[in-house]
TIVEX-52139 format. One record per residue (C-alpha): x, y, z. Coordinates in steps of 0.1 Angstrom, whole numbers, plus 5000, padded with zeros to 4 digits. Last residue first. Layout:
N
XYZ;...
# end
This chain:
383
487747334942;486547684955;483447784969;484047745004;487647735009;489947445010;493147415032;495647165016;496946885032;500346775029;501446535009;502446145009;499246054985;497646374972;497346254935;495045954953;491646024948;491546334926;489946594946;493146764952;494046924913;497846874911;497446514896;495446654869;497746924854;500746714859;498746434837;497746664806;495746514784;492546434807;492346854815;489446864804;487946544818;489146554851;487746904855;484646824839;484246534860;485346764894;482047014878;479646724876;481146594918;479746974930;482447134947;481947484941;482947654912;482847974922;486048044904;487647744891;489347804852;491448094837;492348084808;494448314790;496048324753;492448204735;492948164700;491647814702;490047774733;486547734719;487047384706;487847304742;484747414758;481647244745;483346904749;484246984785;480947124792;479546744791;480946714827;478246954842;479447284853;477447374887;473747504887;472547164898;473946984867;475147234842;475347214806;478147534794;476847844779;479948024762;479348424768;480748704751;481449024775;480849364769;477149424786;479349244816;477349364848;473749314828;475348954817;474948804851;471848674855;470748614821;474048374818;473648164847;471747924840;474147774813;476647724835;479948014829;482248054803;482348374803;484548504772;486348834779;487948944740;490649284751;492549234780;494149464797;494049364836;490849524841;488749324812;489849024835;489349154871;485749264854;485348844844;486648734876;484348984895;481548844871;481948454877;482848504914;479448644914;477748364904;478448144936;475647904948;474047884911;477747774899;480448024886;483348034866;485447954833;487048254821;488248304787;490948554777;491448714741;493948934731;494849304728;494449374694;490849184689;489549534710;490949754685;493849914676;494350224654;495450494679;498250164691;498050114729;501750144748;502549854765;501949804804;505249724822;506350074825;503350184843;503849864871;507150114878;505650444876;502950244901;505550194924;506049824928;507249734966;510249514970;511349234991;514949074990;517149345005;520449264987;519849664970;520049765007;522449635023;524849674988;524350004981;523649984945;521550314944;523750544963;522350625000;521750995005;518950985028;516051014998;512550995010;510750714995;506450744988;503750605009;500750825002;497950765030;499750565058;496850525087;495150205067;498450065063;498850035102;495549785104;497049615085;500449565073;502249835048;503550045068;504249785096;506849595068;509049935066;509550085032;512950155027;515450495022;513050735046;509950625040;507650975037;504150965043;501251175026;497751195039;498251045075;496550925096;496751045132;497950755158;495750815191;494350435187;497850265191;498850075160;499949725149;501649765118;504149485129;507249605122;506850005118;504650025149;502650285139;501950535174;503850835151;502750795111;505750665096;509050805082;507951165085;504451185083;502651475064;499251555073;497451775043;495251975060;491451905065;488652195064;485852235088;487952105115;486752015150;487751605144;491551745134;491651915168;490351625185;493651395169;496151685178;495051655215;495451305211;498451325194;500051565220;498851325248;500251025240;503651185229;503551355265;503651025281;502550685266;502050455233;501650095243;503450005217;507150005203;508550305188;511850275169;510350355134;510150725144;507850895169;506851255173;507551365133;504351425124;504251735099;501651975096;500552125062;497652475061;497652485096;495052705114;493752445140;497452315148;498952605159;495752665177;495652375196;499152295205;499452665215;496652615242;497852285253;496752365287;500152295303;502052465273;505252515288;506452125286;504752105256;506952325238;506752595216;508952695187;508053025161;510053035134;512453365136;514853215108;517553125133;515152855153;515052635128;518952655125;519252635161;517052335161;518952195136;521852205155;521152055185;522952285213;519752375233;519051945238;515651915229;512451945253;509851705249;506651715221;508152025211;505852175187;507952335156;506152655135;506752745100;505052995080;506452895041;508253105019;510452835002;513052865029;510352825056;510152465040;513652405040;514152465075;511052315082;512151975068;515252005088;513252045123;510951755113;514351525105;515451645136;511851455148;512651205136;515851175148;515051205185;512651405205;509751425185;508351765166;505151805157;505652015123;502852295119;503052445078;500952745076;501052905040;502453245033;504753065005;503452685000;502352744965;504052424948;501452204976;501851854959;505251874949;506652074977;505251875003;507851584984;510551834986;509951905025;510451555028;513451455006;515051825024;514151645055;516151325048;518851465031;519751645065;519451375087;521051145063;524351425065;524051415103;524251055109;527051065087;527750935053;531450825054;531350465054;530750425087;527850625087;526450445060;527150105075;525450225107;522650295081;522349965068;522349795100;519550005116;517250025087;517649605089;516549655127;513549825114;512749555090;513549635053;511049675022;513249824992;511650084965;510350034930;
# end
């Protein structure tokens, strides 16, 4: 798992970093060996290959300038676009420059000849024009760079893999609003924290691969690790899921019965039924109105069924008695979708759950159990 911090958050905690003894320039430098090691690991042959890094005038686009370093380092044919001129005594731009990579600017490139070229024939570019600053409306030469780059990508025959450094330049990394010149991305690096735009629509449909990029912060440091909101990693949600016997079976991994459905709303039946078998288990029971069944058990050739009376095509209130001798040995139930809000499927309600008084008084259609509370917003098909 990795943190999710506002951009003002990512502010404060590196300030603290640099005051603490890791410098601006040391994250810089972490940060683009982190990217250029995450290119690594999904293109291992990069040597002779054409990597074009759009570069940004401020961190991000050092961070660019570092990954190339590294990257041409590996064998790789590097080549920095200068969305605006930086200053001639940045250092990584000396560096980059040092191993005979080839740098152009915008500035000199009125007809955005080299833009074009460099990159039509790149194997990997890099965005790294705007960082988690950038606030919309999207202007200037970094307007016009990624829209050139954009119709370039539209001309292709063949796609390269677009790397973003931080998050995909035109994203605002707050809100996720984006402006329409943004080029999605196939891979993007977070440097230390997600940001909340990168995962907010419509910016998380421009992301691609989010993945962390190390800046050299230890693992318990304390603006960080106190950050309340995390995203699961999917080698994280991996280790949660237990390891499947050769000799198991089906009856190994539990049952789970799922009441749902009325004749307005039978697919909420099956998708909660799939959703079920997804999640692990092994025994799906839909228990679903009796008119119902022939419809939907082509999707669920795996499932067992429990035909409950219906009224309508809802759950009548005699399916109460036909259900609860059939939970036993059940360890999940789920209960209400596409149910409707047919009065027959309330009755059942009330009368299943009849033993349990904190169970009825939190369903709303009970006259009264909402007395001195706020309304709650109801959706079609739901109870």
């Amino acid at each position: 798992m990795f943190k999710v911090v506002s951009v003002e958050e990512m502010r404060e905690i590196e300030r603290a970093a640099d005051a603490g003894g890791l410098t601006y320039a040391m994250m810089m430098e972490n940060a683009g060996r982190s990217i250029a090691q995450a290119i690594l690991q999904r293109q291992p042959e990069i040597a002779g290959k054409r990597v074009a890094i759009l570069v940004g005038a401020g961190n991000n686009g050092g961070d660019g300038l570092v990954a190339g370093h590294y990257l041409a380092e590996a064998g790789a044919q590097v080549a920095a676009y200068l969305v605006r001129e930086r200053a001639a005594d940045d250092p990584n731009l000396i560096r980059f420059k040092a191993r005979g990579a080839l740098v152009a600017s915008a500035e000199s490139d009125q007809r955005e000849r080299v833009l074009r070229n460099m990159i039509g024939s790149a194997d990997v570019v890099i965005d790294a024009v705007l960082g988690t600053g950038f606030r919309l409306p999207l202007e200037g030469a970094a307007r016009e760079v990624l829209a050139a780059a954009a119709s370039v990508f539209s001309t292709r025959t063949t796609s390269p893999l677009v790397v973003a450094v931080d998050c995909p330049s035109g994203l605002d990394c707050d809100t996720g609003e984006v402006a329409s010149e943004t080029i999605p991305a196939d891979l993007t690096v977070t440097l230390a924290a997600a940001k909340p735009g990168l995962l907010a629509f419509p910016g998380a449909e421009l992301v691609g691969e989010l993945v962390r990029g190390d800046i050299g912060l230890p693992e318990d440091f304390e603006l960080l690790s106190r950050a309340p909101i995390d995203v699961a990693t999917a080698d994280f949600v991996r280790g949660w899921l237990p390891k499947r016997r050769r000799d198991s079976h089906k009856g190994t991994f539990g049952r789970a019965t799922v009441v749902a459905g009325s004749v307005n709303y039978p697919g909420a039946a099956a998708l909660a039924g799939e959703a079920a078998y997804r999640v692990g288990a092994g025994l799906v029971t839909l228990a679903v109105p009796s008119v119902l069944q022939s419809m939907l058990a082509p999707q669920l050739p795996e499932a067992t069924w429990l035909l409950l009376p219906s009224e309508m095509g809802a759950i009548g209130e005699g399916g109460a008695a036909v259900l609860q001798p059939e939970l036993v040995g059940t360890q999940a139930l789920l209960l209400g979708p596409g149910f409707g809000r047919d009065p027959a499927t309330q009755a059942f309600l009330v009368r299943l759950l009849r033993g349990d008084a904190g169970a009825r008084a939190s369903l709303g259609f009970l006259h009264g159990a909402e007395a001195g509370k706020p309304a709650r917003t109801s959706f079609p098909g739901c109870v």
